[in-house]
C-alpha positions in Angstrom: -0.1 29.8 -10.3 -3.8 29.1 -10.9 -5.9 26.2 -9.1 -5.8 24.1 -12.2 -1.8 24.2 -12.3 -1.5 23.3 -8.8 -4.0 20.8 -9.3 -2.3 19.5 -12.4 1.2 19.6 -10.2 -0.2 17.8 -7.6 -1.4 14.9 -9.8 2.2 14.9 -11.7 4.0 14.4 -8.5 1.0 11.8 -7.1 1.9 9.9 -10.4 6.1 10.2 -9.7 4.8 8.9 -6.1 3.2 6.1 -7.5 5.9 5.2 -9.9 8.1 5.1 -6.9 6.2 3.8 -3.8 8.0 0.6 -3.1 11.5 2.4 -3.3 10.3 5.3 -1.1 9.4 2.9 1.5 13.0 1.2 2.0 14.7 4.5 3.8 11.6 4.4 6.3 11.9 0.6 7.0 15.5 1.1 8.0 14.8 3.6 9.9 12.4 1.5 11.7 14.6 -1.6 12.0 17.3 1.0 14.0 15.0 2.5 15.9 12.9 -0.5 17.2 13.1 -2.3 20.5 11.2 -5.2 22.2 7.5 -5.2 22.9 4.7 -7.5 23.1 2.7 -6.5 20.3 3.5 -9.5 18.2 -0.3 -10.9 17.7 -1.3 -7.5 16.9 0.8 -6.8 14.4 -0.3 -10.5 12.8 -3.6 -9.5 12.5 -2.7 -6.0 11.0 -0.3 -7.9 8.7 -2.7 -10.8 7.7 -5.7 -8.7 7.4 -3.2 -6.4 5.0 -2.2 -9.3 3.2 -5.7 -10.9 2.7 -7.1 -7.5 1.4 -4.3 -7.2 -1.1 -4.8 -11.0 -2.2 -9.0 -10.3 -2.0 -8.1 -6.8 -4.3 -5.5 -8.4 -6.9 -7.8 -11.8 -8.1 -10.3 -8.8 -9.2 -7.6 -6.2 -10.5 -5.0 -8.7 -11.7 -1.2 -7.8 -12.4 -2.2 -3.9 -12.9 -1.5 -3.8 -9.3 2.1 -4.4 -9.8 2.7 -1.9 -12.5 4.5 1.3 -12.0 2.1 3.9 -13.7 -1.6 3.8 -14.2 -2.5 1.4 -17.2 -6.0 0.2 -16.5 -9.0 0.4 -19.5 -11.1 0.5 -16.8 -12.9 0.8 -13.1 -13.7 -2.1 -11.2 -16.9 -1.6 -9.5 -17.3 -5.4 -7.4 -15.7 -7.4 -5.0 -13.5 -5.3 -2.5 -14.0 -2.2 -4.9 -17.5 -2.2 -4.0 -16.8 -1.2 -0.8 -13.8 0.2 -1.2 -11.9 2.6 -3.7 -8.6 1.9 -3.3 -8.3 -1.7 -1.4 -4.9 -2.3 -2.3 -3.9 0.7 -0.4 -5.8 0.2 3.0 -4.7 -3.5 2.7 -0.7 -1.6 2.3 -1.8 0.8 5.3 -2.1 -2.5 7.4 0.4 -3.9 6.5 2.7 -0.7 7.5 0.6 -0.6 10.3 1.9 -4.0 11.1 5.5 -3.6 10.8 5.6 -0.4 12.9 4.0 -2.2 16.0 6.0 -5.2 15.3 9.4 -3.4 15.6 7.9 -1.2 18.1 9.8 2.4 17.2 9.5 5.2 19.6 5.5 6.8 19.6 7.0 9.7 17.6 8.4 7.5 14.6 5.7 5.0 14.7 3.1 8.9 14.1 5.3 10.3 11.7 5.4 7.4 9.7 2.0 6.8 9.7 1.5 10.5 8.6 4.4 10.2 6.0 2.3 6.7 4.1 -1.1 9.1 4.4 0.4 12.2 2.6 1.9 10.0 -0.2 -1.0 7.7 -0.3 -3.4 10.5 -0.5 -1.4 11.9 -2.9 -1.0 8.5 -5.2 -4.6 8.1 -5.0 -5.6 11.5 -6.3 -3.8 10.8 -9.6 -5.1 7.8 -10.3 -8.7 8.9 -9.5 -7.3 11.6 -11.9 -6.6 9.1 -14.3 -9.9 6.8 -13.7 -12.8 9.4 -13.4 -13.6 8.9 -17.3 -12.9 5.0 -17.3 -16.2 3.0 -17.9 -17.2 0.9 -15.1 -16.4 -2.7 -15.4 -17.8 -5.9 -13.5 -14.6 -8.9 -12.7 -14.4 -11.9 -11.8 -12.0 -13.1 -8.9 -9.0 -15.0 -10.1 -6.7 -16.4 -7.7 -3.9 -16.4 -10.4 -4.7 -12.7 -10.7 -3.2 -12.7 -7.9 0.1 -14.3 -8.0 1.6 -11.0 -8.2 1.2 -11.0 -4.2 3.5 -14.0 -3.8 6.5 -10.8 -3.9 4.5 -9.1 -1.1 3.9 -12.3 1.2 7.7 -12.5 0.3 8.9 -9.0 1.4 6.9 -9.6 4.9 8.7 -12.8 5.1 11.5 -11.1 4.8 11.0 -8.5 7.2 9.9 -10.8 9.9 13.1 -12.5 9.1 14.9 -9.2 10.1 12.5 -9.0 13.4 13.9 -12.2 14.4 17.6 -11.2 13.5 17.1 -7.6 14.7 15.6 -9.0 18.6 
């Protein structure tokens, strides 16, 4: 196998990642919800889950429902707002929030780590696709839309819901 097949598998599988990133999450969270047990890291996890949340909002009035798609449609690269600073906003603001739910349900050190590592190695691999599939995209300037960003109502939603089953799971 040469480099540029790897490199070619690698992105294939970074796109089936992507396609499939909110269903590969579900085994973990279950997972977590078995293995948690009671701590005092409540207000932590808030700010890791709010600063998630606010970052995703920030990222999706610029990027709009794209976000929320399962493969990689955009005509373009956004070069302002959060993707000034960042490349892949979305993402950090999705590594808070799992950030968040791990200290909320408090697993044992070694879940809470392999976790962590688990979200990297897909996210790493997700976001070598896309800036696959962006690196000849022309640069583009947005404006911040808060309806852009209605598509986060289903992630304020899911957190919601999984505080819900925090509350139930105590």
């Amino acid at each position: 196998m040469t480099d540029n097949s790897i490199n070619k598998s690698v992105i294939r599988f970074g796109k089936i990642l992507f396609k499939y990133r909110a269903v590969i999450a579900a085994p973990f969270f279950v997972i977590l919800v078995v293995f948690s047990k009671s701590c005092h890291l409540q207000v932590l996890s808030s700010i890791f889950i709010v600063t998630g949340l606010i970052l995703r909002i920030w990222a999706a009035g610029y990027i709009g429902e794209k976000s929320r798609e399962n493969k990689f449609t955009t005509q373009y690269a956004i070069i302002n707002g959060p993707y000034h600073y960042l490349k892949h906003p979305l993402y950090l603001g999705n590594f808070f929030l799992v950030l968040g739910v791990i200290l909320l349900f408090c697993p044992p050190i070694w879940l809470g780590i392999l976790i962590i590592i688990l979200f990297v190695f897909v996210y790493l691999l997700i976001i070598n696709s896309e800036l696959n599939y962006l690196k000849d995209l022309p640069k583009k300037e947005m404006k911040f839309k808060l309806a852009n960003a209605k598509g986060e109502i289903s992630t304020i939603l899911v957190m919601i819901f999984i505080f819900l089953i925090y509350i139930v799971a105590r």
